[in-house]
Every structure is written in structure tokens, then in C-alpha cells.
N, C-alpha and C positions, 0 to 999 in steps of 0.2 A: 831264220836261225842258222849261223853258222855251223862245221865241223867242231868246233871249241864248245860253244856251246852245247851243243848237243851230247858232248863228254859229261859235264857238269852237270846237267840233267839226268844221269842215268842212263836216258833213253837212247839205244844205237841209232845213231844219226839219220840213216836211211828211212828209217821206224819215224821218225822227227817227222821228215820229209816228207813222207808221204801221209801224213794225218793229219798236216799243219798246211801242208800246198802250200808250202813256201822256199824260196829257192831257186835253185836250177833243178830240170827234172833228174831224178833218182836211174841211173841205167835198170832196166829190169831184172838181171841176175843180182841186186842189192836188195831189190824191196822184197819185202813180209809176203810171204805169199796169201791171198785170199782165198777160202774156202770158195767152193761153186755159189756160195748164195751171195756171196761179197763181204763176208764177215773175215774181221784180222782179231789175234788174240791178242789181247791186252795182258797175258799171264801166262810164262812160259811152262807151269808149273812146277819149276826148279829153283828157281831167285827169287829176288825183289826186285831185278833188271827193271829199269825204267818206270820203279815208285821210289816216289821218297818217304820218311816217316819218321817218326820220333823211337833213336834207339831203347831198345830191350825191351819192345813194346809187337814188336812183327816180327813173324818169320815165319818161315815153309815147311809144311808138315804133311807126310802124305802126297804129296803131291796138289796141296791147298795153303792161304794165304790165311797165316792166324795170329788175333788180335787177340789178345789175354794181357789182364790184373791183375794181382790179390790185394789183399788188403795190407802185406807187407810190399809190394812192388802197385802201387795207386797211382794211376794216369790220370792227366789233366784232361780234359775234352780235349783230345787227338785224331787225326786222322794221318791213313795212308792214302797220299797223293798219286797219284799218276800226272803229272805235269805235263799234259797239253790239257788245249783249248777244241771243247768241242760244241755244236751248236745243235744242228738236226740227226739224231743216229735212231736207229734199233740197239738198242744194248742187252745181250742175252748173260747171264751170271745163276751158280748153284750159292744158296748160303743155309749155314746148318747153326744150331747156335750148341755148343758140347756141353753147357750148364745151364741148369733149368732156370737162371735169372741172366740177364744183361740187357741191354739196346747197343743198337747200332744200325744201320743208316748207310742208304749209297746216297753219297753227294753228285750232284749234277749242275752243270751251269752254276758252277759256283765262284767262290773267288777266296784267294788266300787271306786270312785277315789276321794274325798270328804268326808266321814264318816258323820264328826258335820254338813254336810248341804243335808247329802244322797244324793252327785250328782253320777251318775252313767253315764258309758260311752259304746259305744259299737250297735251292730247291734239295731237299731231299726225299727220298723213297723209303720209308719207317719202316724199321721190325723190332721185334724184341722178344725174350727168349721165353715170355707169357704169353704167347701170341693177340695182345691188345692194341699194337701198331701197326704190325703188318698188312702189307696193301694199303696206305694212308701215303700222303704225300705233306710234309712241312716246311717250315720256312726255319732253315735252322740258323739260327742267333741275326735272326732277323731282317738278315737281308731282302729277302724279297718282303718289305713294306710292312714287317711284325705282325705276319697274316698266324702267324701259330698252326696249324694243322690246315692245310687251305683246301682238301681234300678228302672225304672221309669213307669209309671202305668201306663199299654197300649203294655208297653215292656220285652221281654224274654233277659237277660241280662246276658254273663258271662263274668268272672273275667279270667284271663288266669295267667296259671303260672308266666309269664314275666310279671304280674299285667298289661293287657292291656284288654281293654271292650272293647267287641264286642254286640252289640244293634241286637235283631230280633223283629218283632213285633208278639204281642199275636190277637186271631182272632179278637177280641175286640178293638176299638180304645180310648185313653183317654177320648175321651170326651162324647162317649157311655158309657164309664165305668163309669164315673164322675158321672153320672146322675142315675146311679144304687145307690147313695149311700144316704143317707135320714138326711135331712138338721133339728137339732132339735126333732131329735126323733132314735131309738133305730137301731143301724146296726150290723149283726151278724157279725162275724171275726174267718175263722180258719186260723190257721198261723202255716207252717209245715217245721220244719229244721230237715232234713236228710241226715246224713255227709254233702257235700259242697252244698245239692241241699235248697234250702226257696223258697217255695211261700206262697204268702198271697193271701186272699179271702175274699171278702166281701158281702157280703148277694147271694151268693152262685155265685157270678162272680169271678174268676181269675183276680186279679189287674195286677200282677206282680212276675215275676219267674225269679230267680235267682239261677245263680252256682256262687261258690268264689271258685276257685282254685289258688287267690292273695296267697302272701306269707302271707300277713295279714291274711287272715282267723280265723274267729275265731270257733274255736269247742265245747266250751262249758262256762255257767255262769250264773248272774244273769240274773231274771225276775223280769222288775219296771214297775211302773206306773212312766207317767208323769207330772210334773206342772211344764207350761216353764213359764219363769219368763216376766215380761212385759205386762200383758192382765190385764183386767178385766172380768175373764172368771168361767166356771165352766165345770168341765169335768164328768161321771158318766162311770161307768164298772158294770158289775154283769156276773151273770152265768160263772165263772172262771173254767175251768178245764182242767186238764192234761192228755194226756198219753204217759209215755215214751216209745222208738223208741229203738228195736235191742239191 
């Protein structure tokens, strides 16, 4: 990625640079500085610097990243991108949903497949403002091999070569797990893909743990936010940060 590029992207080029290791190296009074544990924030809590998104659909509130509809302003399946490429990370993120209905979804390893409406497709990490998805992991619009929900919260799940699931359960049951998770107010989430292994975590429980050794797999892509199309909702995120894996 060029300086040029990295304009058109949103993202300060140094910021590029150093999450993409691509290039010439970055001088060190340029790059993002990392936290002591190696984490960069993906979210300055002021902008939309270095997401893209489908206008009148995003913006910054509080010091948070929020996704809102109505039924007079109705979204397509949208998402806010972050436009790099990422593969193995720890990703740590707060999400609150401010209306007692919506869905929405961190995209992961995923891939643009829409542009002019930023729909994104690929591994996601499910919630919704019922809490009936949360801590689930899906295959959103089918990319990874039209698995539908490949992960279910409560259960340790893997994908086999022959793409055939085998379900174990976590010590946790769903509906203990369910009740860990905070209806209208603020849930922590770290969400960990390393080569074929993902779990996700919510306010420090184990939702759901996942191997993909499918053919489908996917190893590396984008990071979205969600606005599923349908609700009259509103979604929030903040404390966004990264750190990449091996």
C-alpha cells in the first residue's frame, strides 16, 4: 500500500503500515503506539478515521461507534468496515445495543462483496438486542460454505476436514451463559482467531469455541461492524483494539 492509497482508505498511512507489514518500515515516532500488552486501537473514539461505511447510517456518540435505522431512514444489510486485512489477532471491543430489538455482528476474515452498500460476508461473531445470538459464531451470507450458525453458544464445535460438525459442550450451559450477558447496557467481548482455532467471550465467560478445519475456512480479512437491515434499532461498540497473532 502506497501513501496515495492510504489516503483513500481513511486509514493514516503509518496506521496501514504497520497492520498490513507492507512497505518500507514505518520510522517509530509515526506508528500507533501499542499498549504494554501489544494491543493498537482500531477506534479513536472521536471519528470514523479509518472505517468506511454507508452514509447516515454511522457516527460517533459519547465517545462510541453507532449504528442506527428507523423505519423512516431503513438500511440495507450494511456494515462499517475497517479496511485492512487481518488474519491471526486477539481482538478486544465493548457493545451495548440502546433498543430493546436489533442484530448486529463483528465481521471477521471476511471479504467485501457489495462495495456501494458495504455489505460484507464471512465469519461473524452474533448478538442481538434479545440476547438469542450472542456468543454464536455465523457464516454471514454464506461465505464461509453456507454453514448458517457454525457455532452455538453453550458448545465447543468442530468443522472436520470432510466439513462434517461434531458439537461438544462447554462447562457452561446456554442458558447460564445467556444470562451472563447484559440486556441494554455495556458487554465486554474478546474474540480470538488463531489459525483454525476462534473463541469468543463475553464479559469474561466462554460463549463458544470453535475449530474450522472445513474446506471453507477462512484464514484471513476484513473487520465490520453490523446494521442488519429490518429493525428499528441501534447498536453502540467503543474500546476497539487489536493485537496481531504469530
Amino acid at each position: 500500500m502506497n501513501r496515495r492509497q492510504a489516503i483513500i482508505t481513511g486509514m493514516p498511512f503509518a496506521l496501514c503500515a504497520l497492520l498490513l507489514g507492507a512497505g518500507a518500515p514505518v520510522p517509530a515516532n509515526d506508528s500507533p503506539a501499542a499498549d504494554a500488552e501489544g494491543f493498537v486501537s482500531l477506534f479513536d473514539g472521536k471519528t470514523l478515521d479509518g472505517w468506511e461505511g454507508l452514509e447516515g447510517f454511522w457516527s460517533v456518540k459519547d465517545g462510541a461507534i453507532v449504528g442506527a435505522e428507523t423505519k423512516e431512514h431503513a438500511a440495507p444489510q450494511t456494515f462499517l468496515v475497517c479496511k485492512q486485512t487481518f488474519s491471526n489477532f486477539e481482538l478486544h471491543f465493548k457493545y451495548r445495543f440502546a433498543t430493546p430489538d436489533g442484530n448486529s455482528g463483528v465481521q471477521f476474515r471476511s471479504k467485501m462483496l457489495i462495495p456501494k452498500t458495504f455489505r460484507v460476508g464471512g465469519y461473524q461473531a452474533d448478538m442481538d438486542g434479545k440476547r438469542n445470538y450472542d456468543g454464536t459464531i455465523y457464516d454471514e451470507a454464506n461465505v464461509a460454505g453456507k454453514r448458517g450458525t457454525m457455532s452455538n453458544r453453550g458448545e465447543k464445535t468442530v468443522w472436520t476436514p470432510e466439513n462434517k460438525r461434531e458439537n461438544g459442550k462447554l462447562p457452561e450451559s446456554n442458558k447460564q451463559l445467556q444470562s451472563y450477558i447484559h440486556a441494554n447496557d455495556w458487554n465486554d467481548v474478546v474474540l480470538v482467531a488463531d489459525g483454525p482455532h476462534i473463541t469468543y467471550t463475553i464479559n469474561g465467560h466462554l460463549m463458544t469455541d470453535l475449530t474450522d478445519h472445513s474446506p471453507h475456512t477462512l484464514t484471513d480479512g476484513l473487520i465490520a461492524l453490523q446494521l442488519h437491515q429490518g429493525f428499528v434499532m441501534e447498536i453502540q461498540f467503543k474500546d476497539i483494539r487489536i493485537k496481531t497473532l504469530r
